[in-house]
N, C-alpha and C positions, 0 to 999 in steps of 0.2 A: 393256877390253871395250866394244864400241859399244853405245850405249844400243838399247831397242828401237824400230822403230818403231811407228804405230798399228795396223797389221795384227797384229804378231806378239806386243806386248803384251799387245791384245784374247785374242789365243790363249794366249799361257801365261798371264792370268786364267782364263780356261775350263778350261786343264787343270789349272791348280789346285783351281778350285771341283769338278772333277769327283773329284778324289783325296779333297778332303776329306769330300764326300758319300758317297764309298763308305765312306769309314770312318766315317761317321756311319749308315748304313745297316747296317754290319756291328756297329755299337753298340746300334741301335734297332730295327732292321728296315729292308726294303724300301722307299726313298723314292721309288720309278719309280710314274709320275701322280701323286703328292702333294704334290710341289718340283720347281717349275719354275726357271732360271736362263736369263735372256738378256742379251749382255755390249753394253751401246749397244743396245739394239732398235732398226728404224728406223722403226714408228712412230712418227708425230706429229698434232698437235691437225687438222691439214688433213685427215689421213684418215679424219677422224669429223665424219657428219651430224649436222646440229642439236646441240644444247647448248651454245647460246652462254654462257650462264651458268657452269656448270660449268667451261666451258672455262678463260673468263677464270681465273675462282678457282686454277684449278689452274698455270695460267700463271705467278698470282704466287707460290707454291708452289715454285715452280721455282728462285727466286733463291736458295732458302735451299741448295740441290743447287751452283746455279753460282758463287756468289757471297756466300758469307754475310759476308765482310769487310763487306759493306753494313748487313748487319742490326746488326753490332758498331760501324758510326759512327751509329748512332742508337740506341745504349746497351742495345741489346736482341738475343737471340738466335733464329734460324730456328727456324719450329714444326715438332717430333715429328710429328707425328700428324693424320692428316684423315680421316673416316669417311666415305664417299659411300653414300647411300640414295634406293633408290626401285624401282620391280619391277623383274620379271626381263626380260632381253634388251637395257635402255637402253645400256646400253654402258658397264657400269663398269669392268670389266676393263682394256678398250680405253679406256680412260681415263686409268688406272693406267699401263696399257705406256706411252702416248702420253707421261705425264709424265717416265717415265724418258727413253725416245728425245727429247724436246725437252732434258732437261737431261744428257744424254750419260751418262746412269746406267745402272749394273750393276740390273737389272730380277729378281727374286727375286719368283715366283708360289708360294702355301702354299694348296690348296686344303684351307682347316680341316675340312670335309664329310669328306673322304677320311682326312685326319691322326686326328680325333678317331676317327672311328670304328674304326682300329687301333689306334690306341696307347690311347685314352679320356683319363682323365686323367693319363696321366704322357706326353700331346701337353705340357704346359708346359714339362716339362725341354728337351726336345727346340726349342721355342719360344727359349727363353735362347738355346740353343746354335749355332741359327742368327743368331738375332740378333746372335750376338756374334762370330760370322764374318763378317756382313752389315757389321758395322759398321768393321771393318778392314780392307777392301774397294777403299775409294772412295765416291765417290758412290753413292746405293744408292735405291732405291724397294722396299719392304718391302711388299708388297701380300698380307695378310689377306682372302682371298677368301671370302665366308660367313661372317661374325663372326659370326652367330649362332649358329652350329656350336658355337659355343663353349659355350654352353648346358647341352652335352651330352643334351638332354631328346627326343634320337634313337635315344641307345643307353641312356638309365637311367630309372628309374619317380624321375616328383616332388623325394622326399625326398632319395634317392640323389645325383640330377643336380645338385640346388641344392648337396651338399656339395662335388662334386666340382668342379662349374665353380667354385664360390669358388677354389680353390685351385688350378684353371688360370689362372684369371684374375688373380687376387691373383701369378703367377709373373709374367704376361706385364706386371702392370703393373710390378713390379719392376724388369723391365729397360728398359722404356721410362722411369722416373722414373732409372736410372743410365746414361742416354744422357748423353754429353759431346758439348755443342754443337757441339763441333769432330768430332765424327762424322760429317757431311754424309750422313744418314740420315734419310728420312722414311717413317713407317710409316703405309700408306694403307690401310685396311680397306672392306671392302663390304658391303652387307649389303639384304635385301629384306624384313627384320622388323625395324622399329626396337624391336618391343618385345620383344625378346627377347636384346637388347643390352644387356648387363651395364654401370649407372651407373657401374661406378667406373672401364670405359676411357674416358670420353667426359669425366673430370674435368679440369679445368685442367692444361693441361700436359702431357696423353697426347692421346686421338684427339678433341681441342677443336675441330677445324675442322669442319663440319658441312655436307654441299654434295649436293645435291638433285640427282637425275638421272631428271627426270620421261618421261614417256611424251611421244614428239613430236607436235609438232600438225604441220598437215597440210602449211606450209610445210618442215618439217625434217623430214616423210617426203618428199618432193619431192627435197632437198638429198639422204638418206639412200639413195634410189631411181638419181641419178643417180651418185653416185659409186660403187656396186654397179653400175652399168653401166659408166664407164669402167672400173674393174679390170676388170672382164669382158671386155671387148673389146681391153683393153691384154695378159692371160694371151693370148688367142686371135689377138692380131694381125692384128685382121680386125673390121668393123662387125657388129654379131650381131645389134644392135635399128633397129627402126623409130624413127620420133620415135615419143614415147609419147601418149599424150592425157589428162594430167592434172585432167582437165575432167569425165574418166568416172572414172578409178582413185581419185583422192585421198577422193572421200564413200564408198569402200565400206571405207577403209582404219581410218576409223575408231577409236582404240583398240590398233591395234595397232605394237609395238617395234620395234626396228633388227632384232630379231636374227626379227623374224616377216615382216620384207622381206626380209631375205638367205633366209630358207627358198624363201618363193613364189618369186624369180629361182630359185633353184636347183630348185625342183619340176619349173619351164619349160622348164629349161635339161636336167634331163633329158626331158622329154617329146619334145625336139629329137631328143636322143640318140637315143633309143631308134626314132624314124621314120627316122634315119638309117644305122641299125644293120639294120632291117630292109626297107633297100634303098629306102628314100624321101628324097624330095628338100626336105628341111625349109625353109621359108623362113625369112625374119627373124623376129624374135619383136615381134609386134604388142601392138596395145592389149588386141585384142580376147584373147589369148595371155592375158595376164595377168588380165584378167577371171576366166576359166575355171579359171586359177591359184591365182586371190586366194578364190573358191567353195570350191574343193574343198578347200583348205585351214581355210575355218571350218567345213566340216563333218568334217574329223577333226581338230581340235582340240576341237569339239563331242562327241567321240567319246571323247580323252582325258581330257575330263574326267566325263565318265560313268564312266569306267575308273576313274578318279582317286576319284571318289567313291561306289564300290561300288555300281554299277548294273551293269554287265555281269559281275558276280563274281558 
């Protein structure tokens, strides 16, 4: 029988992962939005603004996926585990995907948010079980999206949630401390409350790498701005923007994440739509465009957090 090639490898990986999922769903419940699986994503570190730091770090992260014969002629093996913190929208996710697509790895998304709150604490059996499918795989990027989740102090009062995360957590470190280096698995976790991140994943040897994914300054919302324009214009096959005037946009920006520039273009972009739709002849999207974009957007976000914090209830 001929070997496979890359195309159709890649697929009967997927339909296996997909067979075993269902039977792990038909074990635990429904795992649709909770586990995600992408086989070689082709994200990479170029498609994400700013974070040179981070980038780097994760860069070298990478060898232990492509190449860990390396780390074994210098008497040592690739690291488990890397934790990336810092608010929401920086782009950790996209960080994560980007590490598997640079090291041609099977890409496994666990939003804990969604896991825990259905299963609560017996989310750890389940935890193992993927893991240890993850880990017979291939190359793998294990991305714990919301480690704090892990907590569980979302769905339990105090007392309850400290007994129950001990004993998710004490499962999940189990199986990251019976990781065999020749697994070419690294489990990369996220999270936007470092303090609500159980000490004993962060100990030696599970999620030790520790990589910062701060809010951009104003040059890497610049970087972040422009490359949300070329996708843009690359989907549309067609010039959509003016030159922008970075000279007026970047002091009103302020403070704000990757994923609060993707909203404003998209706010824009439909403001186009919709003059289009109602029989107008929308021009490019100006400076002045985004001004107007980048306003109305702090004021319903101003809005959501009124919401957020029991003013409008």
């Amino acid at each position: 029988m001929a070997p496979l090639d890359g195309d159709d490898l890649q697929w009967a990986i997927q339909r296996r992962l997909e067979d075993v999922f269902t039977k792990l769903g038909e074990k635990f419940g429904d795992l649709t939005g909770r586990v995600e699986t992408a086989i070689k994503p082709t994200t990479t570190f170029a498609d994400i603004g700013g974070q040179p730091q981070a980038k780097a770090l994760l860069r070298g992260f990478a060898h232990g996926l492509t190449d860990p014969d390396l780390y074994r002629q210098w008497g040592t093996s690739p690291p488990r585990g890397v934790l990336l913190y810092g608010p929401p929208g920086t782009g950790k996710a996209m960080l994560a995907r980007a590490l598997a697509g640079t090291s041609g790895a099977i890409f496994y998304r666990l939003k804990l948010a969604n896991l825990t709150s259905k299963f609560g604490a017996n989310t750890g059996e389940l935890l193992q079980e993927i893991l240890r499918i993850a880990s017979g795989e291939g190359p793998a990027v294990f991305f714990l999206d919301q480690a704090d989740a892990l907590s569980l102090d979302h769905l339990l009062p105090p007392p309850q949630a400290r007994e129950a995360s001990a004993r998710l957590v004490a499962a999940l470190c189990e199986k990251l401390d019976g990781l065999a280096p020749s697994s070419r698995l690294l489990v990369v976790a996220a999270t936007t409350r470092t303090d609500a991140v159980d000490p004993a994943l962060v100990e030696p040897g599970r999620l030790d790498h520790l990589v910062e994914v701060p809010l951009p300054d104003a040059a890497a919302q610049q970087e972040i701005l422009e490359l949300i324009r070329l996708r843009t214009e690359k989907a549309a096959g067609r010039t959509i923007f003016d030159p922008v005037d970075y000279h007026r946009i970047l002091p009103v920006m302020g403070g704000m994440s990757g994923a609060d520039l993707s909203d404003i273009i998209r706010r824009t972009l439909e403001g186009k739509v919709h003059e289009a739709a109602e029989g107008g002849t929308p021009g490019l999207v100006t400076t002045d465009d985004l001004l107007v974009a980048i306003d109305h957007y702090k004021r319903v976000r101003g809005v959501v957090e009124k919401i957020r914090y029991g003013q409008y209830l």
